[in-house]
C-alpha positions as CSV (number, residue, x, y, z in Angstrom):
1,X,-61.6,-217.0,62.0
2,X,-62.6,-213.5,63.8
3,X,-60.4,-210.7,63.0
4,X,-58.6,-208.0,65.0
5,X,-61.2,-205.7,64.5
6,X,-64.6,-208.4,64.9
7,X,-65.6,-209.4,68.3
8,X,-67.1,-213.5,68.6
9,X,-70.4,-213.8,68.0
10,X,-71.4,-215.9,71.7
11,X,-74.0,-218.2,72.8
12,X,-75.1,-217.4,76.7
13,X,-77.0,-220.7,77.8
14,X,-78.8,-220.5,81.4
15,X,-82.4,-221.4,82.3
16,X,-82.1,-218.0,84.6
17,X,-83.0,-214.9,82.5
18,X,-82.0,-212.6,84.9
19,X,-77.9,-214.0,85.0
20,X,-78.6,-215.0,81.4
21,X,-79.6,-211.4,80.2
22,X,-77.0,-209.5,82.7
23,X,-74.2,-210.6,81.1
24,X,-75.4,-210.8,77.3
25,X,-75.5,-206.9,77.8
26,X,-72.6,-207.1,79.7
27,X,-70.4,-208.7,76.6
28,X,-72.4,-206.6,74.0
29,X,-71.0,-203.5,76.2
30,X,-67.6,-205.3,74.5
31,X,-68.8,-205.6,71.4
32,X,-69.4,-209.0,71.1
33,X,-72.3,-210.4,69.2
34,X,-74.8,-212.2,71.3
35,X,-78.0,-214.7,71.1
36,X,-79.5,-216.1,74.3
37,X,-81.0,-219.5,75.5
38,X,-82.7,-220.9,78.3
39,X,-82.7,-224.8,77.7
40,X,-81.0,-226.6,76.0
41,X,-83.1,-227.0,73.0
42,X,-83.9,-223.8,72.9
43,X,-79.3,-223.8,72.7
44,X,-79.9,-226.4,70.1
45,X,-81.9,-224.4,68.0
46,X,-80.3,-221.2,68.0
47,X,-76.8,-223.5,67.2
48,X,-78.8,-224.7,64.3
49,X,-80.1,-221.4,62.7
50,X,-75.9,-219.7,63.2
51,X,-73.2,-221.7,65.1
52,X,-71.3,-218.9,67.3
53,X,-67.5,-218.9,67.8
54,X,-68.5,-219.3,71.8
55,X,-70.6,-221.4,73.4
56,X,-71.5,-220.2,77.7
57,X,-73.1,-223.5,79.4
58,X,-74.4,-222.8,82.6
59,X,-73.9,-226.9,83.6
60,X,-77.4,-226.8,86.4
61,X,-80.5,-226.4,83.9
62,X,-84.1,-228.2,84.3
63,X,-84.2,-230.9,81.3
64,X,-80.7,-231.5,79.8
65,X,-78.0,-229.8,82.1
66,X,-75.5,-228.0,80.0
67,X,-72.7,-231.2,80.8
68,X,-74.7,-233.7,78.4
69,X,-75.4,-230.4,75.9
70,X,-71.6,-230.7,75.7
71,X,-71.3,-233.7,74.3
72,X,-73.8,-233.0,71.6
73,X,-72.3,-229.4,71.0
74,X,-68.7,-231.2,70.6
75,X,-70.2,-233.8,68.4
76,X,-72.5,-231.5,65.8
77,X,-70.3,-228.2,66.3
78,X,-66.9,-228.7,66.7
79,X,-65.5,-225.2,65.8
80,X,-67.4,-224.0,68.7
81,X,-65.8,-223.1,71.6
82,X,-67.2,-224.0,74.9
83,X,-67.2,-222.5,78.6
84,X,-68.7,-224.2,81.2
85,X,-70.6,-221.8,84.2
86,X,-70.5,-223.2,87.3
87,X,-70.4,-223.5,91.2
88,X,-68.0,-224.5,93.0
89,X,-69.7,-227.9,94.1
90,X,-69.7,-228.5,90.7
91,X,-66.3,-228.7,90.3
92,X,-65.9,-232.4,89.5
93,X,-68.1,-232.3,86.9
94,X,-66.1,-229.3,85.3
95,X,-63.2,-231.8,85.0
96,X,-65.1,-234.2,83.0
97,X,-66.3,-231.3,81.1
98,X,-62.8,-230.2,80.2
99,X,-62.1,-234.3,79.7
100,X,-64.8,-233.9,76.9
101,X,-64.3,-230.6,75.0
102,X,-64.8,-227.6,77.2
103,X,-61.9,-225.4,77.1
104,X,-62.4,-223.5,80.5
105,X,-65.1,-223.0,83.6
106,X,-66.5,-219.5,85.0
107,X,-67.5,-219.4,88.4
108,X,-70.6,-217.9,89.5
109,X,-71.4,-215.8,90.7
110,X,-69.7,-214.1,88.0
111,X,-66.5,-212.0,88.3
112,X,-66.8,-210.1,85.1
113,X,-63.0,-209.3,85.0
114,X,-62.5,-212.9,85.5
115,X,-64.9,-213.9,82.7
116,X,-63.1,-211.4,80.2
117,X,-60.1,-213.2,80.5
118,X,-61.4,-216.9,80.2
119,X,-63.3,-215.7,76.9
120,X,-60.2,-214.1,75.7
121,X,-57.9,-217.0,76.7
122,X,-60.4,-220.0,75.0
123,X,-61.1,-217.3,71.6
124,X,-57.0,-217.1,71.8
125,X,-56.8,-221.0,71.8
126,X,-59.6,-221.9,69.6
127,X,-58.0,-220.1,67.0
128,X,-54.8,-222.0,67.6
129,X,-57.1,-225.1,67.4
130,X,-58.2,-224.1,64.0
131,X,-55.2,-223.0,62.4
132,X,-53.6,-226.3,62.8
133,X,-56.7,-227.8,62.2
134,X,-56.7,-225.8,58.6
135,X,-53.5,-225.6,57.9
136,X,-52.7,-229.9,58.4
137,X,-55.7,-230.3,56.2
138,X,-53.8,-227.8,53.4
139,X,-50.5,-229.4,54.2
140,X,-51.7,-233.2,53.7
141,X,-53.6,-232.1,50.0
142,X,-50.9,-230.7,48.8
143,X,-48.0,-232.9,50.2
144,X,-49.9,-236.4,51.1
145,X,-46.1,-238.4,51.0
146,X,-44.5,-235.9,53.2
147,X,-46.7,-237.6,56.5
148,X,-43.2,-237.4,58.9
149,X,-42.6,-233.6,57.4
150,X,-46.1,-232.6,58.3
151,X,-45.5,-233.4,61.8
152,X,-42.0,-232.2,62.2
153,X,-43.1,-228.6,61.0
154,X,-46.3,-228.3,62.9
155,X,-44.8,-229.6,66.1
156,X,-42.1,-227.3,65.6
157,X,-44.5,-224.5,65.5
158,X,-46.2,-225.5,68.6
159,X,-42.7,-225.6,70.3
160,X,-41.9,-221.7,69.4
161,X,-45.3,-221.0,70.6
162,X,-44.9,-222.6,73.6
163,X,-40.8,-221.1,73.9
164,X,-43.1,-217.5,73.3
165,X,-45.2,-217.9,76.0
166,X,-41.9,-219.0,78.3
167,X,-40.5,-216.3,77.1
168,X,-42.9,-213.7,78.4
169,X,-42.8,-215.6,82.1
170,X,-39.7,-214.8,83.9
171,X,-40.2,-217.7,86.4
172,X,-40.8,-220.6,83.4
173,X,-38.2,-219.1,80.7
174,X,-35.9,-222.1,79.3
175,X,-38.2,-224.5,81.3
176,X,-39.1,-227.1,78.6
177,X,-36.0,-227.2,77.4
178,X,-34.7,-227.6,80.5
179,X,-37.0,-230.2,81.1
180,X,-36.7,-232.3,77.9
181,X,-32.9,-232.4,78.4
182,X,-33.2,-233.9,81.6
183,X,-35.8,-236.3,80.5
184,X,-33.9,-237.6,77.6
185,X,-30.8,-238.2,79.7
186,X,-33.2,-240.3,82.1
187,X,-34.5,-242.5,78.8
188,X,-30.8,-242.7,77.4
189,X,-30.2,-244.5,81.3
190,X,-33.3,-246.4,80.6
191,X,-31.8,-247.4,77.4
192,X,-35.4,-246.4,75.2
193,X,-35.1,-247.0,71.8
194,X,-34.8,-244.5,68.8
195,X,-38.7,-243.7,68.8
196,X,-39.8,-243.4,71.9
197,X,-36.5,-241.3,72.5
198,X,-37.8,-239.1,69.7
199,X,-41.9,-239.3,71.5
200,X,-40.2,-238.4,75.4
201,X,-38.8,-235.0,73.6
202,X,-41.7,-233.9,71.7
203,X,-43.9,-234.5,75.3
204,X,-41.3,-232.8,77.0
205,X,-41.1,-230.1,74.7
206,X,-45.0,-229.9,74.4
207,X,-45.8,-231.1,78.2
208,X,-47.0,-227.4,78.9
209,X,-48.8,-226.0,76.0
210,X,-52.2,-226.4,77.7
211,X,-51.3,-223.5,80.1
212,X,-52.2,-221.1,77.4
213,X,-55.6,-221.6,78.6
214,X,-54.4,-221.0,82.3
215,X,-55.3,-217.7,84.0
216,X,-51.4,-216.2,84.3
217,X,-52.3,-214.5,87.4
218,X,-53.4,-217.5,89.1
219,X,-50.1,-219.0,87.7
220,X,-48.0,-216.5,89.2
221,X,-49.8,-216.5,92.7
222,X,-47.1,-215.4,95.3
223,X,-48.6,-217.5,97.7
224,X,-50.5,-220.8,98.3
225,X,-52.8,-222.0,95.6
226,X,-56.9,-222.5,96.7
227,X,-57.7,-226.2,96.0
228,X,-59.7,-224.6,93.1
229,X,-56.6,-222.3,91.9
230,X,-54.5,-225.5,91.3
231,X,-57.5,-227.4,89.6
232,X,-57.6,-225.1,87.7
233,X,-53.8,-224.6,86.7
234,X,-53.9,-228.8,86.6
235,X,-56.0,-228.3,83.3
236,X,-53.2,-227.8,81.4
237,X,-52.6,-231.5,81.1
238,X,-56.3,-231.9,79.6
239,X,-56.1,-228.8,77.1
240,X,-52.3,-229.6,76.2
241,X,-53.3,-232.6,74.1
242,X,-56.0,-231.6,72.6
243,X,-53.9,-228.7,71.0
244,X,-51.2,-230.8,69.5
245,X,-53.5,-233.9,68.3
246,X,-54.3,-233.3,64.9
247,X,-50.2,-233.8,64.5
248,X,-48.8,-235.9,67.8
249,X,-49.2,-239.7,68.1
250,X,-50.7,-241.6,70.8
251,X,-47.5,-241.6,73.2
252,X,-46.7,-238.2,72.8
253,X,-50.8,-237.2,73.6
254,X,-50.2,-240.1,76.4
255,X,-47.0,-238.5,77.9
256,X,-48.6,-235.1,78.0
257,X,-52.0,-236.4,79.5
258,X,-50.5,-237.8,82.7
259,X,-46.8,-235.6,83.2
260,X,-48.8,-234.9,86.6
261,X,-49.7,-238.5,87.4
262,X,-48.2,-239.6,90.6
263,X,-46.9,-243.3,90.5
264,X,-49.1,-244.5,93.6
265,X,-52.2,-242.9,92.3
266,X,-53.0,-240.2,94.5
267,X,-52.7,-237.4,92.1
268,X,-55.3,-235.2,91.1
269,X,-58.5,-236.5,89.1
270,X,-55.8,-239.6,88.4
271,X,-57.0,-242.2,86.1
272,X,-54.0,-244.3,85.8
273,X,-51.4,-246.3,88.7
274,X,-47.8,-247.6,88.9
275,X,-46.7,-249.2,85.8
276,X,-50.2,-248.3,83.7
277,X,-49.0,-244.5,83.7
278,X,-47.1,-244.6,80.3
279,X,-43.3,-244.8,81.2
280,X,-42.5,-241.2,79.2
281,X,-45.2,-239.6,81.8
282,X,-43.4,-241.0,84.5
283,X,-40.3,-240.1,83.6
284,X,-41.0,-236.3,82.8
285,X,-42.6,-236.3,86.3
286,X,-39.4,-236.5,87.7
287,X,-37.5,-234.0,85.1
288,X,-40.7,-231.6,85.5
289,X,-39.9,-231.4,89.1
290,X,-36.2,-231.1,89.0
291,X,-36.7,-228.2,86.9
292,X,-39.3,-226.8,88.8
293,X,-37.7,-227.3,92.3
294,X,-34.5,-225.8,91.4
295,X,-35.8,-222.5,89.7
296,X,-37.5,-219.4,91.3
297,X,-40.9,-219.3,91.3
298,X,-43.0,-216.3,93.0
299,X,-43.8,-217.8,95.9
300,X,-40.3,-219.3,96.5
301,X,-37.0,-219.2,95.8
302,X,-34.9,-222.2,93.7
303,X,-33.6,-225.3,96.1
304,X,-30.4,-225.8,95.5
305,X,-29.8,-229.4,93.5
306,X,-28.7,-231.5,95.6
307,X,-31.6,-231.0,98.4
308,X,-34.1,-231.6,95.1
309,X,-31.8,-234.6,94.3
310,X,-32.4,-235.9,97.8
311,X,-36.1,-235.1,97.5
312,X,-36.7,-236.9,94.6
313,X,-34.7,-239.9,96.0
314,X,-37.3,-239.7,99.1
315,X,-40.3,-240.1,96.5
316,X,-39.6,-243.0,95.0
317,X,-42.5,-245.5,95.1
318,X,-44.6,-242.7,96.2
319,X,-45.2,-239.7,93.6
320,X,-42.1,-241.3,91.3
321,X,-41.4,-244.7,89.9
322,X,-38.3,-246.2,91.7
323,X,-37.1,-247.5,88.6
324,X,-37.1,-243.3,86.4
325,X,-35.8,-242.2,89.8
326,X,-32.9,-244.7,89.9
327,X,-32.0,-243.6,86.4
328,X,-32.5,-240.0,87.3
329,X,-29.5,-240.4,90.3
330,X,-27.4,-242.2,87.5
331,X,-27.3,-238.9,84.9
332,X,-24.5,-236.9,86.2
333,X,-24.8,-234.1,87.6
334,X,-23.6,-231.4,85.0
335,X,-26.4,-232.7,82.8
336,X,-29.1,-231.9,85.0
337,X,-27.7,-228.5,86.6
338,X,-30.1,-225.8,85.7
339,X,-28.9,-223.6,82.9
């Protein structure tokens, strides 16, 4: 892991060598160690002689575009970070990217503010990455019987980092709490058993994590979100589970994955319709947007319950399923009431 007082060492990829070189001086200006290449086997190589913390793709090269270099990066390299460069036509392909591996996009051409921050922010959660990686693989030596342990302490770790990040964020403060009380009232309705009571809270708990790789000034935006400002926020759902794999199962991974899936499929980038979208997805939808609706947020203020309650009531069929909404309007009212 790099240390307070070592800077990444950072692979710049781009068949330009004028953008290519610009901003390898640029990042050595912040002390960051840096090698450059202009295809990708020239990336190939330089991966093979020292694999660097970071890995900068730009995704339009001549030969093998930086997209399919992903793949093989994710497959040989793991530990390495990756950042996909970008225009904004390319955006599509960015989402695949992130569905594969890459932990966040730069736009060119480049804001160099804005490309600080996205370094910062993916160092910050490949570091996370690793320690549970590191510390599961310790953990599972030492204690192999102790499977259900392993899990309940890592995942409670992840929850306090998320409750941390809340914590800093006077608009989201208490919200997965919030959230995973209401969802498990909705399952109790639904009468889920035991376990998938138990998988609802930890995706409810956990539904959020992913924003640690979301640029906080775009997330507290007092105004109107670009349609690429809330692609980009929407990435939470692909980073989220990646963080918490090495401990969740398959439902709670599943329940993260698609909190934002609408129920007649017109969500964003939506993969899954209707009854496909696991039913723990569907029903944090609807607790996810109580919460939501009914706290500030800086380009609103909170909607008082009973208007959300009505709104949610409208969506059913639509963005919710009818059946989590009509167990939503059964929970009484002093269980959802935001606290």
């Amino acid at each position: 892991m790099v240390t307070a007082t070592q800077k990444a060492s950072i692979l710049v990829v781009d068949d330009e060598a004028i953008i290519r070189k610009t901003l390898s001086r640029k990042l050595m200006k912040e002390g960051y160690l840096c090698t450059e290449a202009g295809s990708a086997d020239e990336a190939k190589a330089r991966l093979e002689e020292r694999a660097p913390e970071l890995a900068i793709l730009d995704i339009k090269m001549p030969g093998k575009p930086g997209n399919e270099l992903l793949s093989e990066i994710k497959q040989s390299h793991p530990e390495t970070a990756v950042i996909m460069a970008t225009a904004l036509t390319d955006i599509d392909i960015v989402i695949q990217c992130m569905k594969e591996g890459a932990h966040d996009y730069i736009i060119k051409p480049f804001d160099f503010d804005k490309v600080m921050i996205s370094i910062d922010r993916t160092l910050r959660m490949r570091d996370l990455e690793l320690d549970i990686k590191r510390y599961q693989q310790h953990l599972e030596q030492e204690v192999k019987d102790q499977t259900q342990e392993i899990r309940r302490i890592f995942l409670g770790a992840i929850e306090s980092l998320v409750f941390a990040l809340e914590a800093k964020d006077p608009y989201t403060g208490g919200h997965s709490r919030r959230v995973t009380d209401i969802a498990l009232a909705i399952g109790q309705r639904l009468d889920l058993p035991t376990d998938m009571l138990d998988d609802l809270r930890w995706g409810a708990l956990l539904h959020d994590v992913g924003k640690i790789a979301v640029d906080s000034a775009i997330q507290n935006k007092p105004g109107n979100l670009t349609p690429e400002e809330y692609g980009h926020v929407m990435t939470h759902a692909l980073v989220g589970p990646r963080i918490v794999k090495p401990v969740a199962n398959e439902r709670v991974l599943e329940i993260i994955t698609h909190h934002h899936a609408r129920y007649d499929g017109n969500g964003l980038n939506q993969g899954v319709v209707g009854e496909d979208i696991p039913l723990g997805a569907r029903i944090l939808a609807v607790a996810d947007t109580y919460d939501a609706m009914t706290s500030d947020r800086p380009y609103r203020d909170a909607m008082h319950p009973d208007n959300v309650i009505s709104e949610i009531a409208k969506c059913a069929g639509t963005q919710f399923d009818p059946a989590v909404v009509g167990a939503f309007l059964k929970v009484p009212t002093i269980e959802i009431m935001p606290k």
